[in-house]
N, CA, C and O atoms as CSV, one atom per row, in Angstrom:
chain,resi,resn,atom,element,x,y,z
A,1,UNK,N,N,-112.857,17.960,-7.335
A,1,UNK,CA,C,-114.077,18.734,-7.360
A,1,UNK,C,C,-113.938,19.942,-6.439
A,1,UNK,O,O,-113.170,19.869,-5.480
A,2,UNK,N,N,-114.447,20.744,-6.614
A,2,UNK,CA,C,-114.041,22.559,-6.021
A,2,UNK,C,C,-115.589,22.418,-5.183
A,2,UNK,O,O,-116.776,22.194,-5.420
A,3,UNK,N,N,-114.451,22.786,-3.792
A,3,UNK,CA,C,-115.953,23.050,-3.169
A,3,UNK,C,C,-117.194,23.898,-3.080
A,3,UNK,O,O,-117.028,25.108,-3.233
A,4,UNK,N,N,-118.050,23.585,-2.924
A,4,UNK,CA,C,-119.428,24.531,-3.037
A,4,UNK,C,C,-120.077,24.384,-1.988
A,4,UNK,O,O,-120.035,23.332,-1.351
A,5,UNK,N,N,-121.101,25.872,-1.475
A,5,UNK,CA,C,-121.781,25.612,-0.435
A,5,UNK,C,C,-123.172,25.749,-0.531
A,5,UNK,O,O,-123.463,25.474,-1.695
A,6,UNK,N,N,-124.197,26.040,0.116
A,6,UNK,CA,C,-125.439,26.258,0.034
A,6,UNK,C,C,-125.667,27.036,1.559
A,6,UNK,O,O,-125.151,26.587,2.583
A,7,UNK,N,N,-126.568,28.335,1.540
A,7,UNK,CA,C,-126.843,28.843,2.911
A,7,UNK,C,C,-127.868,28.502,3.059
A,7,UNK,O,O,-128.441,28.035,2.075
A,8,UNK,N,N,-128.564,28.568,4.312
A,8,UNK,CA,C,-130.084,28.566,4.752
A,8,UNK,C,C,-129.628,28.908,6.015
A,8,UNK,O,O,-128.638,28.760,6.731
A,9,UNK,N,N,-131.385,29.729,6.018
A,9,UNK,CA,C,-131.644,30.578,7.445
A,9,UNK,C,C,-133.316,29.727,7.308
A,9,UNK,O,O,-133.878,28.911,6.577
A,10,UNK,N,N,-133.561,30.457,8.393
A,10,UNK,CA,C,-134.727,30.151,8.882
A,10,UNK,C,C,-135.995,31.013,7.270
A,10,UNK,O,O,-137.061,30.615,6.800
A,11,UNK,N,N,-135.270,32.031,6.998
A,11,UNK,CA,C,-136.049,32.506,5.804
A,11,UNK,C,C,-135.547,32.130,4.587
A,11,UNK,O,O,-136.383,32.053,3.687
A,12,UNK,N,N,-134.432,31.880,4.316
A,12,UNK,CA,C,-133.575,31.987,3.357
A,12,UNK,C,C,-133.636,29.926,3.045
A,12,UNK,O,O,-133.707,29.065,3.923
A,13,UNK,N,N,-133.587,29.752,1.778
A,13,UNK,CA,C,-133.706,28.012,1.691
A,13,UNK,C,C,-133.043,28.057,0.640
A,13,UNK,O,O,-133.397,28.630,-0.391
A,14,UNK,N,N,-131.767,27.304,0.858
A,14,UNK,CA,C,-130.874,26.990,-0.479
A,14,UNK,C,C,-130.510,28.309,-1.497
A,14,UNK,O,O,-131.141,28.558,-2.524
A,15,UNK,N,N,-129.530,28.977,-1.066
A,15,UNK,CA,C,-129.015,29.889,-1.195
A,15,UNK,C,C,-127.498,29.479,-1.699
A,15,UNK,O,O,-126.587,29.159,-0.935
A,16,UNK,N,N,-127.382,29.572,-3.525
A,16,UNK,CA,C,-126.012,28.845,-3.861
A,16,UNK,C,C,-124.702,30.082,-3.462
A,16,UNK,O,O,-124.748,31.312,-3.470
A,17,UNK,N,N,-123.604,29.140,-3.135
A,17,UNK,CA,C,-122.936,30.331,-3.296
A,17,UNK,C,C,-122.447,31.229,-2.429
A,17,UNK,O,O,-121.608,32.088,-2.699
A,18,UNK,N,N,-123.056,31.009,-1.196
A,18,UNK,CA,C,-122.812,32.626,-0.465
A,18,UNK,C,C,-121.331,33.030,0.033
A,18,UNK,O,O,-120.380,32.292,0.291
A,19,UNK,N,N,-121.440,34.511,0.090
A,19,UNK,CA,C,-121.030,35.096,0.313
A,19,UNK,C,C,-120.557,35.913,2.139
A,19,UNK,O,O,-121.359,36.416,2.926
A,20,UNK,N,N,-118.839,35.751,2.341
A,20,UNK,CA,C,-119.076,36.371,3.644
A,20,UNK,C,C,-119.729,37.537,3.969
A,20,UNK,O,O,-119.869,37.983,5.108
A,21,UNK,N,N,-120.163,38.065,2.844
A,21,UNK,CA,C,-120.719,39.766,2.824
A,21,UNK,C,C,-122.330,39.175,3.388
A,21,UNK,O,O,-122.876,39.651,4.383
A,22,UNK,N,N,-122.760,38.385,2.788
A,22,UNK,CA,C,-123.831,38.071,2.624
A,22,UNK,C,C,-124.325,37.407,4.380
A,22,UNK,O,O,-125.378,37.456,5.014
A,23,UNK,N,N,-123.090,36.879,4.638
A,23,UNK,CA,C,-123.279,36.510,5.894
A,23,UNK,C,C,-123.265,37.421,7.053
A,23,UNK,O,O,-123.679,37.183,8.188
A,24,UNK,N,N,-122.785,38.381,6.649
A,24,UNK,CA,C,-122.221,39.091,7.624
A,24,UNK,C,C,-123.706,39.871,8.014
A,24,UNK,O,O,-123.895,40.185,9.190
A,25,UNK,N,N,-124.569,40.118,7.152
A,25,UNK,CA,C,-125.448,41.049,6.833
A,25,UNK,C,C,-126.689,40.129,7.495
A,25,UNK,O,O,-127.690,40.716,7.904
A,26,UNK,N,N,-126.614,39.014,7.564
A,26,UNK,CA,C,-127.386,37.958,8.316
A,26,UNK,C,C,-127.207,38.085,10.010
A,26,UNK,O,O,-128.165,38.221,10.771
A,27,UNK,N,N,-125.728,38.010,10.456
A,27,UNK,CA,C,-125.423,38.166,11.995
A,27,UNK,C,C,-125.671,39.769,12.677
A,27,UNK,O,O,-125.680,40.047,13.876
A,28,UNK,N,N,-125.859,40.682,11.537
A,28,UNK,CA,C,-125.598,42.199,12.118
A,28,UNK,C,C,-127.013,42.369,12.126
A,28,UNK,O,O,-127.491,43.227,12.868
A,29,UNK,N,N,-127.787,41.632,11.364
A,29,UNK,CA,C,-129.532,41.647,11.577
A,29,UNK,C,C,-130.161,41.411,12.400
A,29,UNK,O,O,-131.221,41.948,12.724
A,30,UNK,N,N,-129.299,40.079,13.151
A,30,UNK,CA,C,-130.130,38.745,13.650
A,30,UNK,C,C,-130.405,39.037,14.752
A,30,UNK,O,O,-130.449,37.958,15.344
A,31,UNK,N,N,-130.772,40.319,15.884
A,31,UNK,CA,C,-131.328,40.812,16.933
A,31,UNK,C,C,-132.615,41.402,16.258
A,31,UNK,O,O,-133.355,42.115,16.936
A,32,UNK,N,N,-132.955,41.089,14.748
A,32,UNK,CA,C,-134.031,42.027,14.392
A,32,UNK,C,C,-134.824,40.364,13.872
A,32,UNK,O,O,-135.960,40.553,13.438
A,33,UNK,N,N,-134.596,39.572,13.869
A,33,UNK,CA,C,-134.782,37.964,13.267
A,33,UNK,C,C,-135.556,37.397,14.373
A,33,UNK,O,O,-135.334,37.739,15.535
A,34,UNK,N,N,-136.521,36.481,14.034
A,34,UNK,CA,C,-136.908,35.506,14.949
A,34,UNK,C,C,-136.305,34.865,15.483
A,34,UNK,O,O,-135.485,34.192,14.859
A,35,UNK,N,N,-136.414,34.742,17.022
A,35,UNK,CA,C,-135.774,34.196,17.874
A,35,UNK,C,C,-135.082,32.685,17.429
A,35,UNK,O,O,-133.934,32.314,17.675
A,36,UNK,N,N,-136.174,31.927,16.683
A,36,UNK,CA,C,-135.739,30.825,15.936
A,36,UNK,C,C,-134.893,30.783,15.081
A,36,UNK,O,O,-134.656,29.677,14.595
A,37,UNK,N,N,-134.066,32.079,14.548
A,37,UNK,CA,C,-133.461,31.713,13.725
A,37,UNK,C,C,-132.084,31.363,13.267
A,37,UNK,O,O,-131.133,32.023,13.686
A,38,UNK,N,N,-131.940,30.542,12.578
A,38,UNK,CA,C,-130.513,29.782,12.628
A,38,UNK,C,C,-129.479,30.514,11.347
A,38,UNK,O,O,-129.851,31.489,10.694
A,39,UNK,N,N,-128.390,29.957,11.192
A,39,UNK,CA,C,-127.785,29.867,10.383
A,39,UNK,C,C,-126.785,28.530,9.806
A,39,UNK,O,O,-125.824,28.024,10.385
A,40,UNK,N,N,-127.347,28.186,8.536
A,40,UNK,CA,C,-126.318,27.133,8.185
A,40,UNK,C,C,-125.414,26.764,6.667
A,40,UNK,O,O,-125.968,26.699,5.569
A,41,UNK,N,N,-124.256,26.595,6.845
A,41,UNK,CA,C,-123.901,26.687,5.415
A,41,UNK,C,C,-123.473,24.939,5.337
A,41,UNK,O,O,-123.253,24.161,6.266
A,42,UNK,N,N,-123.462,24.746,4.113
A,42,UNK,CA,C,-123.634,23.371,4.227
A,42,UNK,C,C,-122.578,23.010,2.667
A,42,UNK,O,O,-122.707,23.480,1.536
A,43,UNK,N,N,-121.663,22.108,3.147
A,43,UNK,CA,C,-120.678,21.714,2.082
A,43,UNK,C,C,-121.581,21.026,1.059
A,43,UNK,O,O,-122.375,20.174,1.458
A,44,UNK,N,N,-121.499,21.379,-0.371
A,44,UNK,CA,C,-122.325,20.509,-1.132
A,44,UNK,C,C,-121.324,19.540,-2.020
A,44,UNK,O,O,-121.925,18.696,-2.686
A,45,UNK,N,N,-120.066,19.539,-2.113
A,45,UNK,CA,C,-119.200,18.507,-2.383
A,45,UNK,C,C,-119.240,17.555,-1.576
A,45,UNK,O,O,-118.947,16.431,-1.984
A,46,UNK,N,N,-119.566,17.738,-0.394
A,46,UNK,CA,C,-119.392,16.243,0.395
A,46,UNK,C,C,-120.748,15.226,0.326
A,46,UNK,O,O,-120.612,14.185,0.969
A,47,UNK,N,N,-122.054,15.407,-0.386
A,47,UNK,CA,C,-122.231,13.934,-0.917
A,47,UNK,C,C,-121.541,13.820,-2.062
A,47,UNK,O,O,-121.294,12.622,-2.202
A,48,UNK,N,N,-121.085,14.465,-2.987
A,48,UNK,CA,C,-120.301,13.710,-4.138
A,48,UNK,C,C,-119.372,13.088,-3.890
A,48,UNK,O,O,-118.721,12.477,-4.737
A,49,UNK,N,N,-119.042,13.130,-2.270
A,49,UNK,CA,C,-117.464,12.101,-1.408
A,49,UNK,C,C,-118.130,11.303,-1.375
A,49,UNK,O,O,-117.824,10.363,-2.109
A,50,UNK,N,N,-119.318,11.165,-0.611
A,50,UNK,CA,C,-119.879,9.666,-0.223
A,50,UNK,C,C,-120.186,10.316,1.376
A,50,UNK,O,O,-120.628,9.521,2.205
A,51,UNK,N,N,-120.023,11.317,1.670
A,51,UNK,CA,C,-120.599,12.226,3.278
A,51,UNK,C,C,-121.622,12.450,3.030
A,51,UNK,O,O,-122.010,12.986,1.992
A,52,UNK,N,N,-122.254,12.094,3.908
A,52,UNK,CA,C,-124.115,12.510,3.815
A,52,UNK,C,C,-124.298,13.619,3.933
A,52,UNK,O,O,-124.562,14.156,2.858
A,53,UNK,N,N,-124.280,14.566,5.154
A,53,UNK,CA,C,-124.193,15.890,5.351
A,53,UNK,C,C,-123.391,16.314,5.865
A,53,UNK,O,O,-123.208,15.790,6.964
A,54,UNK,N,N,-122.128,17.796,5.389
A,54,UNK,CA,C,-121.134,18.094,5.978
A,54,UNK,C,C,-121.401,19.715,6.275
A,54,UNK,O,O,-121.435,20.410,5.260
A,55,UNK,N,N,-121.558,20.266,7.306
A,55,UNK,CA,C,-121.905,21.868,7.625
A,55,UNK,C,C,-121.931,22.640,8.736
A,55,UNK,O,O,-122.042,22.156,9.862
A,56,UNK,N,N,-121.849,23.659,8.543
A,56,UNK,CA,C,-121.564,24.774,9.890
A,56,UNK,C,C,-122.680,24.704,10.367
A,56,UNK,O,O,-123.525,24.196,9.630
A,57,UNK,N,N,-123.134,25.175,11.764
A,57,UNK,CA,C,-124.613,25.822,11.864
A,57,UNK,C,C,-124.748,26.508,13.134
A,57,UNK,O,O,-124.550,25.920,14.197
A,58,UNK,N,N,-125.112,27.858,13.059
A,58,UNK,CA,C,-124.878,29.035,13.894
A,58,UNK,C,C,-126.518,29.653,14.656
A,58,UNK,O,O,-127.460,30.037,13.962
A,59,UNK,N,N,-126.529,29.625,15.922
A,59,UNK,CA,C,-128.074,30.055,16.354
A,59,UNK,C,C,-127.388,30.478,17.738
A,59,UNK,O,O,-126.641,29.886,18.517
A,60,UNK,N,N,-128.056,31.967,17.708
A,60,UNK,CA,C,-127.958,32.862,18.768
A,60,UNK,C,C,-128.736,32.127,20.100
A,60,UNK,O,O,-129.895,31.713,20.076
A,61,UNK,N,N,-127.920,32.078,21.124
A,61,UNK,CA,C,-128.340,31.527,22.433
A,61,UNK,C,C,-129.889,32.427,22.805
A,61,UNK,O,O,-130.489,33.185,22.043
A,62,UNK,N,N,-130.257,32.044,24.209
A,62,UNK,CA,C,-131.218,32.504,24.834
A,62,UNK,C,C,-131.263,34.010,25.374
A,62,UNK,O,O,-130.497,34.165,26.325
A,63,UNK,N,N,-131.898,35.040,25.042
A,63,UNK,CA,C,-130.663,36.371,25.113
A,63,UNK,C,C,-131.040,36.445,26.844
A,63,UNK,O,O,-130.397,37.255,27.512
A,64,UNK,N,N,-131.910,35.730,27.411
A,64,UNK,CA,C,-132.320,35.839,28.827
A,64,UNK,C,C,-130.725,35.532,29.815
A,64,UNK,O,O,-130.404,36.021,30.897
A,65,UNK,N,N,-129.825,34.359,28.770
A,65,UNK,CA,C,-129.003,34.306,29.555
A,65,UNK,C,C,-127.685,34.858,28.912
A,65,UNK,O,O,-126.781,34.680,29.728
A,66,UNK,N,N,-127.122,35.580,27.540
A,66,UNK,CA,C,-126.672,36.204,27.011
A,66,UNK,C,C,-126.808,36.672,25.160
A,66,UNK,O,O,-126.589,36.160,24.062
A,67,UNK,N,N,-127.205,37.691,25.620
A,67,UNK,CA,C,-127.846,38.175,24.273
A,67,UNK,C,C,-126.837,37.889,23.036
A,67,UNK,O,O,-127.397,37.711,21.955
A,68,UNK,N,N,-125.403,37.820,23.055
A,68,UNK,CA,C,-124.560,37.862,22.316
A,68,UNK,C,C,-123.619,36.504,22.326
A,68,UNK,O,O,-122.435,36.371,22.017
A,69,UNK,N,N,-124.646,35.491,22.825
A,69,UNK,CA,C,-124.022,34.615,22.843
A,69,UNK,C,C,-124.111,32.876,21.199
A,69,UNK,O,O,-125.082,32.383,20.624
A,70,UNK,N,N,-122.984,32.655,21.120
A,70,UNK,CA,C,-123.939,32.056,19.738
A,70,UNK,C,C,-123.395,30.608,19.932
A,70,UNK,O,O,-122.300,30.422,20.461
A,71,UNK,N,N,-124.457,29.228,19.340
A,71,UNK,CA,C,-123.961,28.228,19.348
A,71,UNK,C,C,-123.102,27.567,18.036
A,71,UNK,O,O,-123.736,27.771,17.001
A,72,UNK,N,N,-122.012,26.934,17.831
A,72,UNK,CA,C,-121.999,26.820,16.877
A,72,UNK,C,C,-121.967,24.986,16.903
A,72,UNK,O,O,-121.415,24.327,17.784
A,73,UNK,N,N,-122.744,24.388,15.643
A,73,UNK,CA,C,-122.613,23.309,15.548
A,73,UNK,C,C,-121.878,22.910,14.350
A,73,UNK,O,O,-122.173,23.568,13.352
A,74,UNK,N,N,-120.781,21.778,14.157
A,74,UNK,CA,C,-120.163,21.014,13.279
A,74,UNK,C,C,-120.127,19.996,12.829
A,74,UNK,O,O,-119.153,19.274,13.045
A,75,UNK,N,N,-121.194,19.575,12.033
A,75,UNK,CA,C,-121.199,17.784,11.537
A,75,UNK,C,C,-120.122,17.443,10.253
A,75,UNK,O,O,-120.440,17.827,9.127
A,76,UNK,N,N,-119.013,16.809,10.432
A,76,UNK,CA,C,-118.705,15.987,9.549
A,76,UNK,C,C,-118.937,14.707,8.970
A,76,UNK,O,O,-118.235,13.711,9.143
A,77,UNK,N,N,-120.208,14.812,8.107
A,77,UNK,CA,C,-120.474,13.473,7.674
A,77,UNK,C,C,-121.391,12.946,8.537
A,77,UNK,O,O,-122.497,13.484,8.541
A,78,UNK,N,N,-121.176,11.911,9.356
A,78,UNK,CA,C,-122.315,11.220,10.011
A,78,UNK,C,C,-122.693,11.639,11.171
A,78,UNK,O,O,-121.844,12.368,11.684
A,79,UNK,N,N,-123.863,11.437,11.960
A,79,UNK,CA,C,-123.979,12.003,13.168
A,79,UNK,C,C,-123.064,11.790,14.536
A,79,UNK,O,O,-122.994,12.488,15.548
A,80,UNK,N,N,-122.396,10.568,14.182
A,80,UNK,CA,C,-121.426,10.301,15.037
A,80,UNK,C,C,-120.388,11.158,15.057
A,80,UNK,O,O,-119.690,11.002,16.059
A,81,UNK,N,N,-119.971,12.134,14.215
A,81,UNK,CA,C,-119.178,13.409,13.843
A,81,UNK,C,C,-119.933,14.602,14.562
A,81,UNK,O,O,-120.334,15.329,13.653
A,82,UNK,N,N,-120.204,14.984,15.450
A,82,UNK,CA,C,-120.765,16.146,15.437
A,82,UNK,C,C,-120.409,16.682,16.609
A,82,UNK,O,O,-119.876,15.961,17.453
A,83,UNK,N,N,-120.629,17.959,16.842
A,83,UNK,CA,C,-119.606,19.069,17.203
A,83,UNK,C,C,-120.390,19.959,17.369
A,83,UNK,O,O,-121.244,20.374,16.587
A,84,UNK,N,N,-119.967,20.531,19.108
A,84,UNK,CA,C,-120.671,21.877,19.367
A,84,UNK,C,C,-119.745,22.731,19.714
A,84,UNK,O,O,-118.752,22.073,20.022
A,85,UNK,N,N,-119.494,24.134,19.857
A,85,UNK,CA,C,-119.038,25.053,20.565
A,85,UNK,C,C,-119.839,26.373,20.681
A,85,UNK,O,O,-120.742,26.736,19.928
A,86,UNK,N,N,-119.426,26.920,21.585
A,86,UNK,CA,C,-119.698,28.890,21.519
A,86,UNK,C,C,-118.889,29.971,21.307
A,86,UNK,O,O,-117.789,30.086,21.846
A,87,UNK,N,N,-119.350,30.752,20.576
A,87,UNK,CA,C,-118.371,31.918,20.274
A,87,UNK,C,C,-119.131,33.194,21.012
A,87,UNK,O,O,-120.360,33.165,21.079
A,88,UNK,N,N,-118.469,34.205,21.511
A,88,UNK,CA,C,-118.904,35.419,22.338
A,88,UNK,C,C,-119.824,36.600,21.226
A,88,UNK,O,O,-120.937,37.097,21.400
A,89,UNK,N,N,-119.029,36.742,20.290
A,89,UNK,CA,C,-119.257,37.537,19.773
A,89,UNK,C,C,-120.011,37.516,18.039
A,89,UNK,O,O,-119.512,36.625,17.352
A,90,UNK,N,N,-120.879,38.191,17.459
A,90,UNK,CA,C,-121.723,38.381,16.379
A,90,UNK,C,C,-119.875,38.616,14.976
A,90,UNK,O,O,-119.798,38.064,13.879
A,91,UNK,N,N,-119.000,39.353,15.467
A,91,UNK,CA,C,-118.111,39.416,14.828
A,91,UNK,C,C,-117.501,37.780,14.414
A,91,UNK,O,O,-117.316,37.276,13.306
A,92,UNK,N,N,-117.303,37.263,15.707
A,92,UNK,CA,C,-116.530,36.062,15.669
A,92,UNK,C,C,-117.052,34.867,14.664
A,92,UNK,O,O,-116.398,34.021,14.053
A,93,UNK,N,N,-118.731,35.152,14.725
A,93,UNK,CA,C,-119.734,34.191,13.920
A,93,UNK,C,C,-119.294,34.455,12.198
A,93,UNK,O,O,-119.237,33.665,11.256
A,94,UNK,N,N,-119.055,35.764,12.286
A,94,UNK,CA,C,-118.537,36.256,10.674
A,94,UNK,C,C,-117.527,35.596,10.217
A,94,UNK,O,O,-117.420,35.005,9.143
A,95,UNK,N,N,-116.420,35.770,11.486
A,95,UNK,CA,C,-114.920,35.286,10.720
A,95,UNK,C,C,-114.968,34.011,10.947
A,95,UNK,O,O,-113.936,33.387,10.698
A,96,UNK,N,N,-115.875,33.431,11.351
A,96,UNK,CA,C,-115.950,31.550,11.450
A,96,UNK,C,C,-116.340,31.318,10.119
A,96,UNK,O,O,-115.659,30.796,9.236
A,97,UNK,N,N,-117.684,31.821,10.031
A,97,UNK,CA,C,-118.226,31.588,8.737
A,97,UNK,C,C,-117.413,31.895,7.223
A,97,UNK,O,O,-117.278,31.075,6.315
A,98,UNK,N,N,-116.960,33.204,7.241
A,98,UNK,CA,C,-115.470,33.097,6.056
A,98,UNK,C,C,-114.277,32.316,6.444
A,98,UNK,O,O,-113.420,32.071,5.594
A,99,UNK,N,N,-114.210,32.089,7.119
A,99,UNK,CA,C,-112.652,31.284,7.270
A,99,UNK,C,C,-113.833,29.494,6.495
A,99,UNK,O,O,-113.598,28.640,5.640
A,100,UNK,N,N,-114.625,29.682,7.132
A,100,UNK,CA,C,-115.348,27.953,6.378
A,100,UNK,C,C,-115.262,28.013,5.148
A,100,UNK,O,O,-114.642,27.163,4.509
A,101,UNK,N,N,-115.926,29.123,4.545
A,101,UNK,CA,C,-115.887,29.249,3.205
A,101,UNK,C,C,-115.027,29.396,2.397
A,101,UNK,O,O,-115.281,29.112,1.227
A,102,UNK,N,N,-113.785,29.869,2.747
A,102,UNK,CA,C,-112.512,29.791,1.647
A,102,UNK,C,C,-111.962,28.426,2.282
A,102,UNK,O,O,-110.772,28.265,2.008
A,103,UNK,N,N,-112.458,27.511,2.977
A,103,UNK,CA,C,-112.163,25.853,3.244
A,103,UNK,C,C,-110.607,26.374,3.445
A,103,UNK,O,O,-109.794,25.881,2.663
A,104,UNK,N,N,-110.179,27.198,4.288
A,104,UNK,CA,C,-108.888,26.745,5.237
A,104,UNK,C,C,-109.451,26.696,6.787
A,104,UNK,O,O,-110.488,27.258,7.142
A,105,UNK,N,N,-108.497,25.847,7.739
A,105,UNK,CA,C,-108.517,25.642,8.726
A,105,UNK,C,C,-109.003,26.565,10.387
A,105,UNK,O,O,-109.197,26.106,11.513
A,106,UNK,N,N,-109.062,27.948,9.875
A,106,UNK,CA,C,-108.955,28.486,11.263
A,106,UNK,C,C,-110.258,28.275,11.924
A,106,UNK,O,O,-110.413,28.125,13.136
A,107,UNK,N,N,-111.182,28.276,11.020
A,107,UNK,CA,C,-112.747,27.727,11.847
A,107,UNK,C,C,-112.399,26.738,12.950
A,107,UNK,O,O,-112.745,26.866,14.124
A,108,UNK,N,N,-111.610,25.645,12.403
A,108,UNK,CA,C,-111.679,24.781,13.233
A,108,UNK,C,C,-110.751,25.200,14.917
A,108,UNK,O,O,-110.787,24.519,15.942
A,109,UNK,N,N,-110.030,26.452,14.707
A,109,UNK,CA,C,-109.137,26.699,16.221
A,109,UNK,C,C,-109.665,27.707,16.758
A,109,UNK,O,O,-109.057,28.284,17.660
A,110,UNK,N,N,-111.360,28.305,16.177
A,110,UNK,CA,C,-111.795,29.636,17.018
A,110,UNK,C,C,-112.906,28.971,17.749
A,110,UNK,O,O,-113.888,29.689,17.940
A,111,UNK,N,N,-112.968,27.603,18.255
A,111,UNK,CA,C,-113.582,27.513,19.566
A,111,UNK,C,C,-113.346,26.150,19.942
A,111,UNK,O,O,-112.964,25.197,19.263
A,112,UNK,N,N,-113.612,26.231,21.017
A,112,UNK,CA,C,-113.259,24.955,21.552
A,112,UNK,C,C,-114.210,23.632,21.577
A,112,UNK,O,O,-115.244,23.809,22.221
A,113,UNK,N,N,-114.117,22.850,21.228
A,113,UNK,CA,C,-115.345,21.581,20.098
A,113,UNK,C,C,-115.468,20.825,21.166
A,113,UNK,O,O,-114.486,20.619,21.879
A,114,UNK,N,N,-116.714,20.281,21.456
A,114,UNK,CA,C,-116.842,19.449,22.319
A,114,UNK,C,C,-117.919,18.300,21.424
A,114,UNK,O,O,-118.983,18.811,21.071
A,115,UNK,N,N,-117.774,17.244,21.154
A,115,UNK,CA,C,-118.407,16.571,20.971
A,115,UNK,C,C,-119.552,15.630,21.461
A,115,UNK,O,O,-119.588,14.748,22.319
A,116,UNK,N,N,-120.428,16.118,20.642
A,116,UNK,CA,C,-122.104,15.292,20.701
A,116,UNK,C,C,-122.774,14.604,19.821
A,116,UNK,O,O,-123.881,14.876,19.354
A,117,UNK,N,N,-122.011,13.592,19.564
A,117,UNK,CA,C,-122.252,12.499,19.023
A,117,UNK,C,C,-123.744,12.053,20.040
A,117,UNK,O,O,-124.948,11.911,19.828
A,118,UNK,N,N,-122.917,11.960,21.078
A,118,UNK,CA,C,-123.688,10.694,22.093
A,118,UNK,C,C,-125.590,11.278,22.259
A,118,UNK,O,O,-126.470,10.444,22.471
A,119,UNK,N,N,-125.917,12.867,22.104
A,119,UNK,CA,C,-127.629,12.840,21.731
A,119,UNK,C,C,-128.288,12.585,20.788
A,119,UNK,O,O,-129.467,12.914,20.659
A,120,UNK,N,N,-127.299,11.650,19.589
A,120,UNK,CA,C,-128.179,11.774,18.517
A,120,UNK,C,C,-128.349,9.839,18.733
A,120,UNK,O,O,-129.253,9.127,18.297
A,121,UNK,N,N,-127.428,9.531,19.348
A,121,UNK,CA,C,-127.065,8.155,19.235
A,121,UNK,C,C,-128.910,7.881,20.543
A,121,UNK,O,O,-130.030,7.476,20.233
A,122,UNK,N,N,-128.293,8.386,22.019
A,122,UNK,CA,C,-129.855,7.960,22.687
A,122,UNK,C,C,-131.079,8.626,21.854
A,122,UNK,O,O,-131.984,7.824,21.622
A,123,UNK,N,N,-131.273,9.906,21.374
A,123,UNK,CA,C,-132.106,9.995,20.145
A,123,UNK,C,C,-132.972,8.586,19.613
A,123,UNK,O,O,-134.105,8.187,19.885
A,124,UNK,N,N,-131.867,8.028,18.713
A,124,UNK,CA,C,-132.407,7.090,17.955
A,124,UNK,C,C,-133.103,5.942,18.828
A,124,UNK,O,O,-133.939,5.156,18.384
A,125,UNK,N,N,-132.600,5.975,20.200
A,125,UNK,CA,C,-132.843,4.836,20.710
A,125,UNK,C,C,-134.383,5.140,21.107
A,125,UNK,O,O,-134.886,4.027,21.265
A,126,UNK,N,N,-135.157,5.924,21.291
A,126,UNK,CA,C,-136.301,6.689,21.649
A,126,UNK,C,C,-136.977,6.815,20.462
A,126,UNK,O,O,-137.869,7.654,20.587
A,127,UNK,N,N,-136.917,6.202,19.053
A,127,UNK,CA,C,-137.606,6.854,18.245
A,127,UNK,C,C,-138.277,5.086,17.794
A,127,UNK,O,O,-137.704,3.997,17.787
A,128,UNK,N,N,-139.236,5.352,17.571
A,128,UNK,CA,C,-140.292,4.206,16.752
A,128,UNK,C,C,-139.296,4.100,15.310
A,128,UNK,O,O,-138.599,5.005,14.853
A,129,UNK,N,N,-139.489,2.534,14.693
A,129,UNK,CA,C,-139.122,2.213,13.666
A,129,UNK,C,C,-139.675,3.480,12.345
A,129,UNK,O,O,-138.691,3.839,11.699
A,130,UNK,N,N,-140.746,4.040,11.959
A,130,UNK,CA,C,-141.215,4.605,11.444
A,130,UNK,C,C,-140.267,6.326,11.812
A,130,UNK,O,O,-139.643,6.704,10.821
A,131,UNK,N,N,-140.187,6.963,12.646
A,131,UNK,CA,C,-139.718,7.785,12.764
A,131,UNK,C,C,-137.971,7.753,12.833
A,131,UNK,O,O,-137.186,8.692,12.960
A,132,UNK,N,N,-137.694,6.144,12.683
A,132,UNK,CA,C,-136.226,6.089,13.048
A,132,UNK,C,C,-136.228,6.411,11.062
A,132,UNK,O,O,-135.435,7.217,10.576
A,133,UNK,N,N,-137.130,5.713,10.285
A,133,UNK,CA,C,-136.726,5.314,8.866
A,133,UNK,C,C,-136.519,7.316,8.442
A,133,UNK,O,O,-135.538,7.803,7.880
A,134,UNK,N,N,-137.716,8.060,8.914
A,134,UNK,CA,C,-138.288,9.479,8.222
A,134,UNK,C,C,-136.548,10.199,8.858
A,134,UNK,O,O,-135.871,10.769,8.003
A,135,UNK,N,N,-136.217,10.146,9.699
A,135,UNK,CA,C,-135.043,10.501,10.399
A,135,UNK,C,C,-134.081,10.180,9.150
A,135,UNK,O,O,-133.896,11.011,8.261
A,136,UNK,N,N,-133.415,8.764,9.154
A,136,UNK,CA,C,-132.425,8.163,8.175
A,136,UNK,C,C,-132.380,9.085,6.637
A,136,UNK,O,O,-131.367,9.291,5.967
A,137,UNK,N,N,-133.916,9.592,6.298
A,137,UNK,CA,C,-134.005,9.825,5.274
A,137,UNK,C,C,-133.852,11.186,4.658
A,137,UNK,O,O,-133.835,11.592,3.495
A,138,UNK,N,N,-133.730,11.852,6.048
A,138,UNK,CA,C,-133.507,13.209,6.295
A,138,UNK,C,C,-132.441,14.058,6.185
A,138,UNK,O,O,-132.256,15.256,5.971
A,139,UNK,N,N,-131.600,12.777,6.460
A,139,UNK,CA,C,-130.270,13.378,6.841
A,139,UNK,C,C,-129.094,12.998,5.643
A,139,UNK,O,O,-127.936,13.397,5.766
């Protein structure tokens, strides 16, 4: 099966397809964007693996403590997979995001991954049966 993606921003919801052009035009904006706003592209072959959710996801830090600073998050599959780093630069967010999308490797060597598994895990431990189920169902 050939992979496929889906974008979403904070405005943008299920967007087939995209494009690094398309992305690019998202990061060169995003000082004009609500502070809230994210970026995420999201593998849509990986539930047809049996991966619940597999995807990038990009949100400009606090600009109080650097305006040009961006987070990037990486879930493979379950939450126990998940993955943070930072990149410096609005450029760097571009060539992360195309290097994801033609699914070769260099995304994975332009930052350094630290794994955070372990807030989603005390997360759950804090959540009522009812909000643990709406959670499960979410993801």
């Amino acid at each position: 099966m050939a992979t496929t993606f889906i974008l979403k921003t904070a405005t943008i919801n299920d967007s087939k397809s995209p494009t690094s052009q398309q992305i690019a035009e998202i990061v060169e904006h995003w000082p004009l964007l609500p502070r809230e706003n994210f970026l995420i592209v999201e593998r849509t072959d990986a539930q047809a693996q049996g991966i619940r959710t597999s995807y990038l996801q990009a949100r400009l830090q606090d600009a109080s403590v650097d305006e040009d600073l961006f987070r990037i998050d990486y879930r493979d599959g379950l939450a126990r997979r998940h993955y943070m780093g930072f990149v410096e630069a609005g450029a760097l967010v571009i060539e992360f995001f195309a290097s994801y999308l033609k699914d070769d490797d260099l995304w994975r060597e332009l930052v350094l991954w630290r794994e955070i598994s372990h807030v989603f895990a005390e997360l759950k431990a804090t959540l009522s049966p009812e909000e643990l189920h709406c959670l499960r169902n979410s993801v």
